[in-house]
C-alpha positions in Angstrom: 125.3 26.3 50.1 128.7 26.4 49.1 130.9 26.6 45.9 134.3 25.2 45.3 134.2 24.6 41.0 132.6 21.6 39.9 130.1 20.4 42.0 130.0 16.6 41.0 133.5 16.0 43.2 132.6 18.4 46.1 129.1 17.1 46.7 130.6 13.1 46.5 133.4 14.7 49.2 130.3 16.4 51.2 128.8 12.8 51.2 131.9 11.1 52.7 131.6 12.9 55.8 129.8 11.8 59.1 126.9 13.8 60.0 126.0 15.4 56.3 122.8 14.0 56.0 122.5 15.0 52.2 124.9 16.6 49.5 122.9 17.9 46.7 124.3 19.8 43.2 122.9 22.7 41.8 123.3 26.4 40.8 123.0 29.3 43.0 122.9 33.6 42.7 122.4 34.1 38.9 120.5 36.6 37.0 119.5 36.9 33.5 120.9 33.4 33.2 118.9 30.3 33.1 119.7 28.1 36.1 120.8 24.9 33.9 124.1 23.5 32.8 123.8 24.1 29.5 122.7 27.5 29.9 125.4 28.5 32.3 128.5 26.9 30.7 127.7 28.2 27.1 131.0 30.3 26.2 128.8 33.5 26.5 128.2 32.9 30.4 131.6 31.9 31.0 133.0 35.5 32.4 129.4 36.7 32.9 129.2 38.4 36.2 125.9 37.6 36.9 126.4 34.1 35.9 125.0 31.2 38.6 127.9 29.2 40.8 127.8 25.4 40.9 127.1 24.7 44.2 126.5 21.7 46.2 123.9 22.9 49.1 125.1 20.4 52.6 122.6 19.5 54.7 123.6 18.2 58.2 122.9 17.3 61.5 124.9 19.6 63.9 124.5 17.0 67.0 127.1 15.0 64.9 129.0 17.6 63.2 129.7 21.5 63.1 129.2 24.3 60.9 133.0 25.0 61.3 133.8 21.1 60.5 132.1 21.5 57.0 133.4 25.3 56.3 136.8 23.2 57.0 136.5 20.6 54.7 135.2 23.6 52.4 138.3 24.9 52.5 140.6 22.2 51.8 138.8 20.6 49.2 139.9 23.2 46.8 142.2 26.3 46.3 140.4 29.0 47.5 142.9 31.7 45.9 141.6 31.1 42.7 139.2 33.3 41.3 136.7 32.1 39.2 138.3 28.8 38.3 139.4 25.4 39.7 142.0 23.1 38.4 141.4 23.3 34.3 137.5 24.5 35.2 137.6 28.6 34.2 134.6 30.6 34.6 132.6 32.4 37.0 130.2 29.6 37.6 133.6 27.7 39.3 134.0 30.5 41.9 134.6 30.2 45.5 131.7 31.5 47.5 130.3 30.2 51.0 126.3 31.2 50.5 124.9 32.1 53.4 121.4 31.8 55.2 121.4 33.7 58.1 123.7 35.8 60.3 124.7 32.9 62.3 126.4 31.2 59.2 127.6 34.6 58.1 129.5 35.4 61.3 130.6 31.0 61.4 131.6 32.0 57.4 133.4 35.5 58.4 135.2 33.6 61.4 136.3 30.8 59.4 137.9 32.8 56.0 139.8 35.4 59.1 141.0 31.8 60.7 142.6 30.2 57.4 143.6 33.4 56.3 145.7 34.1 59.3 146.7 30.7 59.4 149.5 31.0 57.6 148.5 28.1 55.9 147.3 29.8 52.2 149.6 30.9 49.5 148.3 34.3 48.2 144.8 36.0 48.7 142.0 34.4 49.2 139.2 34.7 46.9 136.0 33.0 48.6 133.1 35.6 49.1 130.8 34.9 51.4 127.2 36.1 50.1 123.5 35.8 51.1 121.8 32.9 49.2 119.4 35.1 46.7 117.9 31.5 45.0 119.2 28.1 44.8 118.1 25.8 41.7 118.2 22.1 42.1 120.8 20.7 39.3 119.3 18.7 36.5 119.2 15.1 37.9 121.9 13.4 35.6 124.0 15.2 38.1 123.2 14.5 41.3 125.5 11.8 42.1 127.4 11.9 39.0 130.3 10.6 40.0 128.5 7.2 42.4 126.7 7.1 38.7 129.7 6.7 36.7 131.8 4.2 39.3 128.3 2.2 39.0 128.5 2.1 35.3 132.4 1.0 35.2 133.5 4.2 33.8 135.1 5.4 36.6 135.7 9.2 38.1 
């Protein structure tokens, strides 16, 4: 389950890559928030602590791809040095985090933030946490897809 800002363009870039076998948006480790767009983008929520992440939760087969191949992609499909934000998208619920399930992701997780940030290849700290998944909440179904939706309705991304 992992968070990179909005999740409309990181689950349709989860989708384009061979051996996810599902990509599916929704809102992860909140409390005292409802779990629903609405709820966690009102301007109340936006520097709540305790806010939920967008999230897109990756499902795939690791005979065709690894855990390290998606943390990867993870990784360079945003900035990971900004802290509660992405692009023009400000607000906890944008946050880099890598959610994990187990200590077999935690220690793939841990290996892969020590990896880019000695890499040389990232400007400034690194803000990604890496957390156990508390609850994941399945995002409202006008978003799952959102973006195939709009390209099918000729209004573009």
């Amino acid at each position: 389950v992992l968070g990179s800002g909005c999740f409309w363009g990181a689950e349709k870039g989860y989708e384009s890559i061979e051996g996810v076998v599902d990509a599916v948006s929704g809102y992860a480790d909140g409390f005292g928030v409802k779990p629903n767009y609405r709820a966690i983008t009102k301007l109340s929520n936006k520097f709540n602590k305790d806010n939920f992440a967008e999230v897109v939760k990756v499902t795939f087969n690791s005979n065709a791809i690894t855990l390290e191949a998606i943390l990867k992609h993870f990784y360079e499909s945003h900035d990971p040095t900004q802290l509660n934000r992405q692009g023009p998208d400000v607000g906890d619920q944008y946050r880099t985090v890598i959610f994990v399930h187990d200590d077999v992701q935690k220690r793939a997780a841990q290996d892969s933030l020590a990896q880019l940030s000695a890499s040389g290849k990232v400007l400034g700290s690194i803000a990604t946490t890496i957390e156990s998944v508390q609850d994941y909440w399945l995002a409202e179904d006008y978003h799952q897809q959102f973006l195939e939706k709009r390209k099918s309705a000729g209004l573009g991304h």
